[in-house]
C-alpha positions as CSV (number, residue, x, y, z in Angstrom):
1,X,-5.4,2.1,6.7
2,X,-6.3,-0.1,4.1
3,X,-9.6,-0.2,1.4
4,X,-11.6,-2.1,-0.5
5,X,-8.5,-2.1,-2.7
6,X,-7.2,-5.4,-1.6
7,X,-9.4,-7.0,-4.2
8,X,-8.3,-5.0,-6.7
9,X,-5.0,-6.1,-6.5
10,X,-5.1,-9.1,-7.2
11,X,-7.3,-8.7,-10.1
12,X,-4.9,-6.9,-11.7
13,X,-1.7,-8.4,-10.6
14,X,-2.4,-12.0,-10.2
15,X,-4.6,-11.9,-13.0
16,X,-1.7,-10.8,-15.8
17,X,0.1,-14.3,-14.9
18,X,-3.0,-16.8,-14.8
19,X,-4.7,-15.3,-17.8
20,X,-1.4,-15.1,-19.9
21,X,-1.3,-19.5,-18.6
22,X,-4.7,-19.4,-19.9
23,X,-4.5,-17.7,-23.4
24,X,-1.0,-19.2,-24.1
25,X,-1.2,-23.2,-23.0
26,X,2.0,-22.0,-21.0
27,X,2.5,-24.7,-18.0
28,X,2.9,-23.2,-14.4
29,X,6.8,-24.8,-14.3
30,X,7.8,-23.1,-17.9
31,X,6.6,-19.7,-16.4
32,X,8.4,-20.1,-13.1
33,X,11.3,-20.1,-15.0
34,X,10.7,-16.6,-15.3
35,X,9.3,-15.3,-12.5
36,X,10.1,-12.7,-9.8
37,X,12.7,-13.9,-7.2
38,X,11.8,-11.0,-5.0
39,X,8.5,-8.7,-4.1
40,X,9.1,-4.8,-2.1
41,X,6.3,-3.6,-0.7
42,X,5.7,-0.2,0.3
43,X,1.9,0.9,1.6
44,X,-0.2,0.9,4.5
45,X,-2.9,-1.4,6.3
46,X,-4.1,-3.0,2.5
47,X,-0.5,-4.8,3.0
48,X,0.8,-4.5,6.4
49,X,1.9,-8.6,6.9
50,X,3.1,-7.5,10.6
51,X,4.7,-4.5,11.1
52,X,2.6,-1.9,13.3
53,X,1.9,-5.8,15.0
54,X,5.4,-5.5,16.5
55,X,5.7,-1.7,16.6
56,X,2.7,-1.6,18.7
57,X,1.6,-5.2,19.5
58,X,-1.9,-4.1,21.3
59,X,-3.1,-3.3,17.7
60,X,-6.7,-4.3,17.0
61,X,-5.5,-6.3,13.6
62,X,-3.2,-8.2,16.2
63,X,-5.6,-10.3,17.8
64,X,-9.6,-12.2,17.5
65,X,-11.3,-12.2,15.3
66,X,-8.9,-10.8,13.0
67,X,-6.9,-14.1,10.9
68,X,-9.8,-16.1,11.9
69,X,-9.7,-18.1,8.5
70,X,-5.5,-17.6,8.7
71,X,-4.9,-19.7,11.6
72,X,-4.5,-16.6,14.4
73,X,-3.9,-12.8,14.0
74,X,-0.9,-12.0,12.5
75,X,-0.9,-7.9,12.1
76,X,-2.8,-8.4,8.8
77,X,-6.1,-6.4,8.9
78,X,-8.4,-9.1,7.1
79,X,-10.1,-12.3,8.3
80,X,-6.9,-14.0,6.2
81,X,-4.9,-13.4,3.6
82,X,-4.8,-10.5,1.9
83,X,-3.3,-9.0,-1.4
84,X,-0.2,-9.3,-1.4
85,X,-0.2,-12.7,-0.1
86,X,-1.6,-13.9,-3.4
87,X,0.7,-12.1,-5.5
88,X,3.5,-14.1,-3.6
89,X,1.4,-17.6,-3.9
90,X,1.4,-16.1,-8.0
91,X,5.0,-15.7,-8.1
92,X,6.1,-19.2,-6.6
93,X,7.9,-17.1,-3.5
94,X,7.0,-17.3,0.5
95,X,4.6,-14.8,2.2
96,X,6.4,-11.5,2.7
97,X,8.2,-11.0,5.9
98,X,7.3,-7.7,7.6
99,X,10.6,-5.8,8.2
100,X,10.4,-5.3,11.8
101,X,10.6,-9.3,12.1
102,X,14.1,-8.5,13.3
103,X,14.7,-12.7,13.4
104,X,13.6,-13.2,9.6
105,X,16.3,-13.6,7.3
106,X,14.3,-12.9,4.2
107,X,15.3,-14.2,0.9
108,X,12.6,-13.1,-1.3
109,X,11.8,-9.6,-0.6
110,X,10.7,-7.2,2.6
111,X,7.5,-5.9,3.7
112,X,7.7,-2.5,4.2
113,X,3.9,-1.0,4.5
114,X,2.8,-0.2,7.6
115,X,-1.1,-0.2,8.5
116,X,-1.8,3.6,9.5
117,X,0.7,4.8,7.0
118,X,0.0,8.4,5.2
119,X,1.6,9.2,2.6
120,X,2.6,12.6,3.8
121,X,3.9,13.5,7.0
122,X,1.5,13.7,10.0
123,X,1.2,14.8,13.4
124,X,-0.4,11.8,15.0
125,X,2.0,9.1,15.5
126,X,2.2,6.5,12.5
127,X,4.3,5.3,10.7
128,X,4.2,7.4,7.3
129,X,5.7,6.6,3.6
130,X,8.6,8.7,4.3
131,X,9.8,6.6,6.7
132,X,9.3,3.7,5.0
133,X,11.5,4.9,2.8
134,X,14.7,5.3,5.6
135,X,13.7,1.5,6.0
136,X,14.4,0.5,3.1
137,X,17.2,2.9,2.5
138,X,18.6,0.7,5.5
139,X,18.5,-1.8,4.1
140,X,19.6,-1.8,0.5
141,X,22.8,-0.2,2.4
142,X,24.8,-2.8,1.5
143,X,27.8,-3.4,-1.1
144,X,26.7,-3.6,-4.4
145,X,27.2,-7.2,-4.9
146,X,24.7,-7.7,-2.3
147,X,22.6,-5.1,-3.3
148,X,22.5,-6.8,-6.9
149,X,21.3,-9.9,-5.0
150,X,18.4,-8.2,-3.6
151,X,17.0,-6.8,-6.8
152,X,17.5,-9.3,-9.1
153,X,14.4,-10.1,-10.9
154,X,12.5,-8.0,-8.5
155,X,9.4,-6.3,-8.3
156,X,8.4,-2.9,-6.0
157,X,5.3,-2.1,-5.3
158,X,4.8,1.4,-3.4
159,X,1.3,1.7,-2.8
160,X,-1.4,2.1,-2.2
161,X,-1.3,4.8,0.2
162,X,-2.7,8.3,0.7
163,X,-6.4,7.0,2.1
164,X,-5.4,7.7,5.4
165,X,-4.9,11.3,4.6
166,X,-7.9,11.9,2.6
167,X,-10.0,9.8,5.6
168,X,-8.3,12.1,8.8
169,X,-8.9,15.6,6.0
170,X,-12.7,14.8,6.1
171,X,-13.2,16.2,9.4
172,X,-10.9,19.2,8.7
173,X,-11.4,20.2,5.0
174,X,-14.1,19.8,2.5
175,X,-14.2,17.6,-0.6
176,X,-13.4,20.3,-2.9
177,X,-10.6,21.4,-1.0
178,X,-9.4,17.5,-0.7
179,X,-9.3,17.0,-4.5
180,X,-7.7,20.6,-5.9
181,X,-5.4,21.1,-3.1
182,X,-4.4,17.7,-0.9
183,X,-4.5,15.2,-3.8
184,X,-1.7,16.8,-5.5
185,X,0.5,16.6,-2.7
186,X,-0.2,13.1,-2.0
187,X,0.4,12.0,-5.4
188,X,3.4,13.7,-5.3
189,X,4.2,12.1,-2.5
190,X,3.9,8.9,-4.2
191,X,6.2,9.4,-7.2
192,X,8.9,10.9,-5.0
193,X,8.9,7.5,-3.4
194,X,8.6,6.0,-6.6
195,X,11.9,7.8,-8.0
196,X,13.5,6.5,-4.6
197,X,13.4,3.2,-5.3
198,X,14.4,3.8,-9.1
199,X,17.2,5.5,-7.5
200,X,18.0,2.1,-5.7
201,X,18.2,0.0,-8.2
202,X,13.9,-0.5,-9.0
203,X,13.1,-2.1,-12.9
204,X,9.9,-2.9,-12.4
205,X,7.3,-0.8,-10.2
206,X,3.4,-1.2,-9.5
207,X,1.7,1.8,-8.4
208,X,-2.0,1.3,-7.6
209,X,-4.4,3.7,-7.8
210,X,-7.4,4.5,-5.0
211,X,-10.5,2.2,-5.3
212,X,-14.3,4.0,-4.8
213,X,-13.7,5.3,-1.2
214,X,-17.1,6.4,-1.2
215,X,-18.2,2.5,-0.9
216,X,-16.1,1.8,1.9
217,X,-19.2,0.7,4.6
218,X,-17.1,2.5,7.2
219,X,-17.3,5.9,5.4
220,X,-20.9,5.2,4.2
221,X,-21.9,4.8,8.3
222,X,-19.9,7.5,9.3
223,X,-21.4,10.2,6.4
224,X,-24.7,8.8,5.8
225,X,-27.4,11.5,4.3
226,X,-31.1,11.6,3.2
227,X,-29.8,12.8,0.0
228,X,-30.5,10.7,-2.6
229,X,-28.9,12.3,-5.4
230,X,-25.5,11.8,-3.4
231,X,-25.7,8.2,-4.1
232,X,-24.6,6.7,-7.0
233,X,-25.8,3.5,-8.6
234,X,-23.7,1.3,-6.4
235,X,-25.5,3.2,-3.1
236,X,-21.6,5.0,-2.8
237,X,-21.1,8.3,-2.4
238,X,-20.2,10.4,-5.0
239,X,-18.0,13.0,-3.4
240,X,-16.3,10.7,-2.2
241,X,-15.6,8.9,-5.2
242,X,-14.8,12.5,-6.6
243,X,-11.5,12.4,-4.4
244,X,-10.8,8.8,-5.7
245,X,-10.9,9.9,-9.6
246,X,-8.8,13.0,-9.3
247,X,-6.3,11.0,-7.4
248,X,-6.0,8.4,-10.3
249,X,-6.1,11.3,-12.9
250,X,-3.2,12.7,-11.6
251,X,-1.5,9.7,-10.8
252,X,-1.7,8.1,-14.3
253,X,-0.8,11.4,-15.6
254,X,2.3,11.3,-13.1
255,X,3.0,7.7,-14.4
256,X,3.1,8.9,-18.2
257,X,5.8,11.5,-17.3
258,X,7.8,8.7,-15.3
259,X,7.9,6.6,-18.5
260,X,9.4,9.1,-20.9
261,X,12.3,10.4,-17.6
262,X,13.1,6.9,-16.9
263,X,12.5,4.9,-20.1
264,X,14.6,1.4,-18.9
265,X,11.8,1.3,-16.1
266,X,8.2,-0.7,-16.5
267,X,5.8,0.8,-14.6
268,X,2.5,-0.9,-14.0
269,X,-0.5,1.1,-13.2
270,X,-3.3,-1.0,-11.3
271,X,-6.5,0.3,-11.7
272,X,-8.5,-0.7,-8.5
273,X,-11.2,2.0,-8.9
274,X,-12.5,0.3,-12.5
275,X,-11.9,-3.4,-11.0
276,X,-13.8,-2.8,-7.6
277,X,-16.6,-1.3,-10.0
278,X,-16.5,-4.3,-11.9
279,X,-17.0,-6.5,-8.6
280,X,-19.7,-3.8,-6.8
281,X,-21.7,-4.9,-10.4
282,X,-21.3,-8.9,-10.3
283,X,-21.2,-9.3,-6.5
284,X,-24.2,-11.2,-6.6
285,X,-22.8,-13.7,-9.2
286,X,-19.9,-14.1,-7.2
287,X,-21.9,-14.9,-3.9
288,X,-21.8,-11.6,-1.7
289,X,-25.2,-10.9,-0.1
290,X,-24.2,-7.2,0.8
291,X,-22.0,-4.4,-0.5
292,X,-22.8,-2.1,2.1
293,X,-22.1,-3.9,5.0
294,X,-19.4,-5.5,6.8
295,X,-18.8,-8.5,8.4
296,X,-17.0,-7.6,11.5
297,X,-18.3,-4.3,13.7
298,X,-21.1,-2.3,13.6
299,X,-22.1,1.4,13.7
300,X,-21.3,1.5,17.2
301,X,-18.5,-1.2,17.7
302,X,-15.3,-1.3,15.9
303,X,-14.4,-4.6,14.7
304,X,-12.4,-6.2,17.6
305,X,-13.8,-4.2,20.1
306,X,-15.4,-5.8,23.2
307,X,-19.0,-7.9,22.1
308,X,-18.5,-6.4,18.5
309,X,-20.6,-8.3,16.4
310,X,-18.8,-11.0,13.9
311,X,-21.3,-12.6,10.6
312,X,-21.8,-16.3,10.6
313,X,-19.8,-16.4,7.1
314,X,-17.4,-13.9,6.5
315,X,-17.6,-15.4,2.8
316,X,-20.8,-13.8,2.2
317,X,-19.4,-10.0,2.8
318,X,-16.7,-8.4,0.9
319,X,-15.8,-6.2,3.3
320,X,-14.9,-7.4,6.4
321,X,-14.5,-4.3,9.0
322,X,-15.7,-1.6,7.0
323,X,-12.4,-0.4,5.6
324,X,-10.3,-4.0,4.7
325,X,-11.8,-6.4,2.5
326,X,-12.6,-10.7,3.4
327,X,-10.2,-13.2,2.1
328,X,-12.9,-14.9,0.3
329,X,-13.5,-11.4,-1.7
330,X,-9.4,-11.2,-2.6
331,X,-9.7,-15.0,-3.9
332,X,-12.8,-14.3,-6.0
333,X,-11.7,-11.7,-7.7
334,X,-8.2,-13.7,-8.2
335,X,-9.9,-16.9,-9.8
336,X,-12.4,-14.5,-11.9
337,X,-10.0,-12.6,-13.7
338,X,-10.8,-14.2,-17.4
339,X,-14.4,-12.4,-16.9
340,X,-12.9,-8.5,-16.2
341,X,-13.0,-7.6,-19.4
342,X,-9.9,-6.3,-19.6
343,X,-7.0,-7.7,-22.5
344,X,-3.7,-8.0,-20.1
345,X,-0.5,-9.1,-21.8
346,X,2.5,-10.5,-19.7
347,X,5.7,-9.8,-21.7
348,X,8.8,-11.9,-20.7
349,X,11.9,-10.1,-22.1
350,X,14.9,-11.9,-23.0
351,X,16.4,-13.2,-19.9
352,X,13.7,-12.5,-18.3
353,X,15.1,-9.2,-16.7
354,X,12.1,-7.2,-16.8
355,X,8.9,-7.8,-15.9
356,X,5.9,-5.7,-17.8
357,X,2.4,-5.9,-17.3
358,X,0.0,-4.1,-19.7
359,X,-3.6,-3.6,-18.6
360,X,-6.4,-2.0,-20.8
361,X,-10.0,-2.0,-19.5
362,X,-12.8,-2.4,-21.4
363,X,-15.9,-2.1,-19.2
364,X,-18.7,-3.3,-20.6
365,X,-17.3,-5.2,-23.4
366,X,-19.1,-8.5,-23.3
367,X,-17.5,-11.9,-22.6
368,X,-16.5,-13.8,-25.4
């Protein structure tokens, strides 16, 4: 299952390439001289181009009105495109074929994230990190020449997963319980995968982080209280969010230790919690009439489900079933990068072998 964290991707991601066109007078062709010849994805429904779609082709992100503005349904749980799309428009390379599209003969990277994926293992039936992981063991079980092929100039991306866990845990375990005793496991969870694909041949790695969960419209339906003190400026919940900072606290701290073990390695750390902050605070500037709502489904009706109701203009939301965000919200925050605050550098190493992006946030720093 996917989050608000759609958005966030491509603020961070997308937003290292067109800001470092914008601050160096560096033409789109000169960079695509240097850019990635292949994307891995690893994740869950923020990412899934298509997988669980032919796994289990009755899915609700299979058919109307999800892809509405992407031609049909596809698998992908938006209205359109989401993240990941647009960090393949960014690099110059084709949409990412899902890796059950047996009759693909991908050439640019694989699609390995699965919508329903945990990132531990689970009793319920989905499909969870681990065995994306046998996936793509399969295939980069080649020779080496043609597993040189496949990671040349590449990027891996494992994440971001672990919301599914921490969603199913609510109705078992309590918040405190979540954040000192699951959140561990799941980000440990996350760098075992990540030394996986290290251990196959990885340079370059993104690891998101979890956005706010507790402004997820689905969550703030589902756990609704009279309590106002619960509610954060935003109207999100703060135990919730609780679970979403001691995640990312952990997991940066995880990524510091990865640098110094594997020191040929760039890892990128995406923060989507500071980003989605950033858009919950200019949403109104950037044309969203509501925060709290979403566009498809109700309190009563999941999105897809029989006379579920559908908004006039999925453009006005930024979420558009509760959980997955609108296209319109992932382009937005793509084209406003300049205005995040942040100072992102895109370093092209001789060669252009690696790939590293540095991020620093400065929220609140005015725009210059």
């Amino acid at each position: 299952m996917a989050t608000t964290q759609e958005n966030i991707y491509v603020l961070l991601i997308i937003s290292s390439l067109s800001l470092f066109l914008h601050q160096h007078s560096c033409s789109a062709h000169s960079l695509m001289q240097c850019r990635l010849k292949a994307i891995y994805q690893l994740g869950d429904s923020i990412s899934d181009t298509g997988n669980l779609a032919r796994l289990a082709p009755s899915m609700t992100c299979n058919k109307p009105p999800f892809g509405r503005s992407f031609f049909k349904a596809t698998g992908r749980c938006s209205n359109g495109m989401l993240i990941i799309d647009y960090v393949a428009q960014a690099a110059s390379l084709p949409f990412l074929e899902p890796y059950m599209k047996k009759e693909a003969t991908p050439r640019s990277g694989v699609n390995f994230a699965t919508a329903g994926a945990t990132a531990l293992p689970s009793n319920v039936r989905v499909h969870s990190l681990s065995e994306q992981l046998v996936w793509l063991s399969t295939y980069f079980n080649g020779s080496n020449a043609d597993r040189f092929k496949k990671l040349e100039r590449a990027l891996f991306i494992v994440g971001e997963i672990g919301l599914n866990d921490y969603i199913a845990s609510l109705n078992v375990k309590s918040i405190e319980d979540i954040r000192h005793n699951m959140v561990p496991e799941i980000v440990q969870a996350t760098m075992d995968a990540v030394k996986m694909v290290i251990g196959y041949g990885a340079r370059a790695v993104v690891v998101p982080g979890q956005s706010p969960m507790g402004c997820l419209p689905m969550l703030l339906s589902r756990l609704r209280t009279n309590d106002t003190a619960s509610y954060d400026e935003f109207q999100c919940l703060m135990g919730l969010n609780s679970i979403s900072k001691s995640h990312n606290h952990l997991l940066k701290q995880a990524i510091e230790a990865l640098k110094k073990e594997y020191p040929n390695v760039s890892f990128i750390y995406s923060d989507y919690y500071d980003a989605f902050t950033w858009l919950l605070r200019n949403a109104h500037q950037l044309g969203f009439d509501a925060t709290d709502k979403s566009c498809c489904g109700g309190e009563d009706r999941a999105c897809g489900a029989p006379n579920a109701p559908v908004c006039g203009n999925p453009d006005r939301r930024i979420s558009w079933d509760g959980v997955h965000m609108t296209q319109k919200a992932n382009k937005d925050g793509a084209e406003s990068n300049v205005a995040l605050h942040a100072k992102i550098q895109l370093l092209l190493l001789p060669h252009c072998a690696r790939f590293i992006w540095i991020y620093e946030w400065k929220e609140g720093e005015e725009e210059a």
